[in-house]
N, C-alpha and C positions, 0 to 999 in steps of 0.2 A: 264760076264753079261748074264743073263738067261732072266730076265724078267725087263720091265722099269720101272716097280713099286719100286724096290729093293729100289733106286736111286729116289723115291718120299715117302718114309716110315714117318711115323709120329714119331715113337719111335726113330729112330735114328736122325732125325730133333731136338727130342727137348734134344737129349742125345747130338748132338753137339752142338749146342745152348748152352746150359748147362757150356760146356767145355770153349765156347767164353767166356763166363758171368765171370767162374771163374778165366780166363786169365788172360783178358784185364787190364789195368794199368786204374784205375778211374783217376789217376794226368795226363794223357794224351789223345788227342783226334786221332783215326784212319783214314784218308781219304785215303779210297782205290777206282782206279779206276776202273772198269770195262770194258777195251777198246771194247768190242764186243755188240754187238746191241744185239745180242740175249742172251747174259748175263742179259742185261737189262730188257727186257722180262722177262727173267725165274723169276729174283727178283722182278716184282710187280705182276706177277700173281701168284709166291708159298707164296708168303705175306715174302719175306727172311726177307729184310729191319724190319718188324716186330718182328722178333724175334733175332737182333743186341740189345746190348746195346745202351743206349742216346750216346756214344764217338763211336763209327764205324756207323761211312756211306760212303756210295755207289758214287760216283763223276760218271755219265754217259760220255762215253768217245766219239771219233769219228769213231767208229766201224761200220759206216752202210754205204755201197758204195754209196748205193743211194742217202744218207743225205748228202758226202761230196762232191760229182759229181757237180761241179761248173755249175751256171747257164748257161755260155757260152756254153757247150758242149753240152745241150738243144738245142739252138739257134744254135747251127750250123746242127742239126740232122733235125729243121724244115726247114732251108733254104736246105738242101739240100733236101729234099722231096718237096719243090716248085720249086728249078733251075732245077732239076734232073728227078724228076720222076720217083725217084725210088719204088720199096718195101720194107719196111724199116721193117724189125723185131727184136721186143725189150720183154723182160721180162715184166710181167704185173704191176709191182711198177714202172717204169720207166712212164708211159701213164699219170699220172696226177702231175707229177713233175712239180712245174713252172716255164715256161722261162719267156723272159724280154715281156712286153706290157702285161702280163696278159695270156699271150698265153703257150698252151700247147699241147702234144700229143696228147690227147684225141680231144683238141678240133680243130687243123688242120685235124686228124683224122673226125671229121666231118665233117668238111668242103669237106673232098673227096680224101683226102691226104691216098695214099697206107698204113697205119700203121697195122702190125699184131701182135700179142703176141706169141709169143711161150714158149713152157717149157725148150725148151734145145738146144743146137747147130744143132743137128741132123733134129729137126722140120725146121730150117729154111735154111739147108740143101736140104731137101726134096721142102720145097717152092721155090728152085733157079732149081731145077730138074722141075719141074713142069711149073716154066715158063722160059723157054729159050730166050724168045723173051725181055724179060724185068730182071731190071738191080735188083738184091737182096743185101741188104747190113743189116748184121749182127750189132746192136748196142753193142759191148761187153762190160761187167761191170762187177765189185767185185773184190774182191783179191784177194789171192794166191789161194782159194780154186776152184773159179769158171775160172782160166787160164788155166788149162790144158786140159779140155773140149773144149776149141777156140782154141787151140793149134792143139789138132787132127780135128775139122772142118777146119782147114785152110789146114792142111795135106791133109784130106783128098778131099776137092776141087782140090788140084794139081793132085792128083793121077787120081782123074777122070775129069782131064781138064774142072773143069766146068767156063766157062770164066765167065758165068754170075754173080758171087756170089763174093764179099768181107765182110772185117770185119772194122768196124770204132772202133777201140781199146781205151777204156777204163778202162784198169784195173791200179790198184794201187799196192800201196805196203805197208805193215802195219809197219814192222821195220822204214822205213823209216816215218811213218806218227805219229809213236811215237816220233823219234827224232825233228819231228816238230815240236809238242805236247809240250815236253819239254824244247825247247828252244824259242817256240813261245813270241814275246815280250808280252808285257803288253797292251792291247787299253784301246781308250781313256778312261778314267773313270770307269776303269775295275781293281780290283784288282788281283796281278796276282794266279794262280790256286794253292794249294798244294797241292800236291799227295803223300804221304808215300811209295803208293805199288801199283802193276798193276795187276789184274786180266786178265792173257794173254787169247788171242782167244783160240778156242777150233778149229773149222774148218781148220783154216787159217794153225796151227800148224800141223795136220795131214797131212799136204803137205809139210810145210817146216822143222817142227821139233822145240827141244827148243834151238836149239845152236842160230841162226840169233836174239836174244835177250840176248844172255851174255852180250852186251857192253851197257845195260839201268845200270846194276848194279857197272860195271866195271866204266862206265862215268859217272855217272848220280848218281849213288849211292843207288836208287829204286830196289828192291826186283821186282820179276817177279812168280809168281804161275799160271802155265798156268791150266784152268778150264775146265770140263765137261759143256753141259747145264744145267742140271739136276741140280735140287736145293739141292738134298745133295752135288755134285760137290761143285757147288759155296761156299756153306757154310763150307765145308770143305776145301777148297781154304783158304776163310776167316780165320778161324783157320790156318791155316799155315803160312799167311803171317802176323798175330799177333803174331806167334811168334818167326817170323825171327825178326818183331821189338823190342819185348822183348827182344831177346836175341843180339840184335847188330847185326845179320846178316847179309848180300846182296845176293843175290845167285837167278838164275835160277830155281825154282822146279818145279816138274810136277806133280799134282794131277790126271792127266787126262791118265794116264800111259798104260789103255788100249785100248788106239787108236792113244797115240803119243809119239816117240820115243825123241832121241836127232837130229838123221838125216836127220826123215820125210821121205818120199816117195821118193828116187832117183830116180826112173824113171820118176815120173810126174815132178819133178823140169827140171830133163835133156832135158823132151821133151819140158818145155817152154823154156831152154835157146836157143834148137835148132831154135826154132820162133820167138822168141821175144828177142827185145834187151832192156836196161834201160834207158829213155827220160833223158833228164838231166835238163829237170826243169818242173815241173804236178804243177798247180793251184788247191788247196783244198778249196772247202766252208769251212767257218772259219779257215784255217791255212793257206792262200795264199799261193804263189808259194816255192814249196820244192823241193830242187834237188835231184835227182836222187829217186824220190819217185812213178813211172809210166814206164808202157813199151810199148813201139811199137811193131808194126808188123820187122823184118827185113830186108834190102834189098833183099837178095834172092828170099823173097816172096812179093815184091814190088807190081805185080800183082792183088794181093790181100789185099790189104792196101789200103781201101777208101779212106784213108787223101792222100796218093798220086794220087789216079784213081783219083776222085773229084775233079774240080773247083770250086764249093761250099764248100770244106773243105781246100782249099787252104790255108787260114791263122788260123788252125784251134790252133796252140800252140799261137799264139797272140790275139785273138778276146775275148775282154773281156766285162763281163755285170756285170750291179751295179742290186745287191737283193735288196729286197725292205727293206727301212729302218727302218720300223717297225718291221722287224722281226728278231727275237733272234737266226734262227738258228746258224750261226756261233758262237756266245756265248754259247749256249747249246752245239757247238760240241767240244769245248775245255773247256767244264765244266764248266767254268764262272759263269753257269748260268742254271738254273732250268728251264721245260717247265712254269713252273706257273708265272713264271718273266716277261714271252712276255704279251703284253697289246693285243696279236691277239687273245691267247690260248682263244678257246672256247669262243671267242669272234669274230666271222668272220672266224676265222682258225679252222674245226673240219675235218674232216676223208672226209667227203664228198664236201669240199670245203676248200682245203688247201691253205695257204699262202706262205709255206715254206715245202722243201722236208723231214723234222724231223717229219711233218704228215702223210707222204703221204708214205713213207717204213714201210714193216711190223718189220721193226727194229730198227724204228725211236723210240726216247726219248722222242719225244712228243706222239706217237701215243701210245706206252708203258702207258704213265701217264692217254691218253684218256679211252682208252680200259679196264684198271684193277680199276680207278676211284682210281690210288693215289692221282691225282690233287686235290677231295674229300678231303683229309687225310690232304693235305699241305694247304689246304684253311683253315681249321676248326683249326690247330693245329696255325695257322696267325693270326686267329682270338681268339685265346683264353685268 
């Protein structure tokens, strides 16, 4: 890869395009998911979706850490910034997430509440060096890709005793949160999702590789094409996994072959298993409680493990908050449900006054449909 244009080309866009057009079986229909948020992105801002046939579309998955970050873990990040007194430093999509009563980071953060943003482990690092006198605590979040980064800040705390600093751990796990995915029941009045095929993460997989997703095709019987961002990636994905359907296939492939292996990065894996152990049961906005689909901190480094340091994180795997019932995210994140379905979207719910966390990450499905003005396309096409 020389240059990022290669990898957004016109000519070869509509040369695969092309190649889909003449594939695809007209007597059947494609629903491929996209599990990554930022899959979703690339497809309504290269316009992909527009250049599919009417039988292949795109099912938005639950790819976005932010969007599936259960309301409670909010609530418990403000109570402890009110019992505690801590400095609490969080990624900046995390600040207007909502928790229960309307309340949120930003705006206990007004109210006088220590909240800071930072860009990486290391910033909030440096803010627990800086203040010794006062207690720092790391919000961690995302999946495989963003673990191994909290991994060496927790390392690296011990090595320089800094007492002051922990981590309230929040990372998930994508294998697992597909097998959620897919055997997630039915709610009420919901019918249940089809998937044919999964357009796998891009990120996530350059850490762990494509083997921890043999068993979607092996059990499940869904085809797996892990994808580039880049919209010839995806589109080229797409192609592939139209014609593992064509042709009867199930299998693992890898379009994204120059950044991800079968084995993934062995040292970053090795150095989360040396920190982190696997919870044996994480609550997901829209797939509830999934086992062994989240990690903790490990005893060794109990120290630094907020959810143990904390009295306000005390019952932090039981504390549970009801989202508001107007809002779709949870359907939107197991596909059920398009952002245009919620009766909030852009009606009360926009970028600047969110309802639900699928607005408010820059790899939310809702924010996606605000931002490129699909919601535009699916209104007009309702109304035709």
């Amino acid at each position: 890869m020389k240059y990022i244009e290669e990898f957004r080309e016109q000519g070869l866009a509509r040369n695969i395009a092309a190649n889909i057009a003449a594939e695809v079986d007209p007597g059947r229909e494609y629903r491929l998911m996209e599990f990554c948020g930022g899959h979703t992105h690339a497809i309504f801002r290269y316009g992909v979706q527009d250049l599919m046939p009417g039988n292949v579309g795109f099912i938005h998955g639950p790819g976005c850490p932010v969007c599936v970050l259960p309301m409670a873990r909010i609530d418990l990040a403000i109570r402890l910034l009110r019992e505690e007194n801590v400095i609490l430093c969080i990624y900046a999509d995390l600040l207007r997430v909502p928790a229960s009563g309307r309340q949120s980071l930003m705006k206990v953060k007004a109210e006088g509440a220590d909240v800071r943003m930072v860009y990486s482990t290391q910033d909030a690092l440096k803010i627990a060096r800086e203040n010794p006198g006062r207690e720092v605590v790391f919000f961690a979040i995302g999946f495989e890709t963003t673990t191994p980064p909290t991994a060496v800040a927790i390392r690296q705390a011990r090595a320089e005793n800094l007492g002051n600093f922990s981590v309230f751990c929040n990372h998930v796990l994508t294998p697992a949160a597909m097998t959620g995915l897919l055997d997630a029941p039915r709610a009420a009045g919901e019918e249940p999702v089809q998937i044919d095929g999964f357009l796998g993460p891009s990120h996530v997989s350059s850490i762990i590789g494509s083997r921890p997703y043999e068993f979607v095709p092996e059990r499940y019987g869904k085809p797996v094409v892990i994808a580039g961002f880049e919209p010839l990636d995806v589109m080229q994905a797409t192609l592939m996994l139209i014609r593992q359907l064509n042709e009867g296939r199930c299998e693992v492939e890898n379009e994204y072959t120059r950044v991800v292996s079968r084995e993934g990065n062995r040292k970053a894996c090795d150095l989360v298993e040396q920190v982190f152990e696997v919870r044996e049961q994480f609550e997901w906005r829209g797939l509830g409680h999934i086992a062994h689909s989240a990690l903790r901190i490990r005893p060794e480094y109990a120290d630094l493990d907020a959810e143990r340091r904390f009295a306000a994180l005390a019952d932090a795997d039981a504390l549970i908050a009801a989202d508001n019932k107007a809002c779709e995210c949870p359907s939107i994140l197991r596909g059920a449900k398009k952002p245009v379905d919620c009766k909030l979207f852009g009606n009360g719910c926009t970028p600047e006054t969110p309802m639900g966390s699928c607005m408010v990450s820059s790899e939310g499905a809702c924010a996606a449909y605000w931002s490129y003005g699909r919601f535009r396309q699916d209104a007009q096409a309702a109304s035709a």
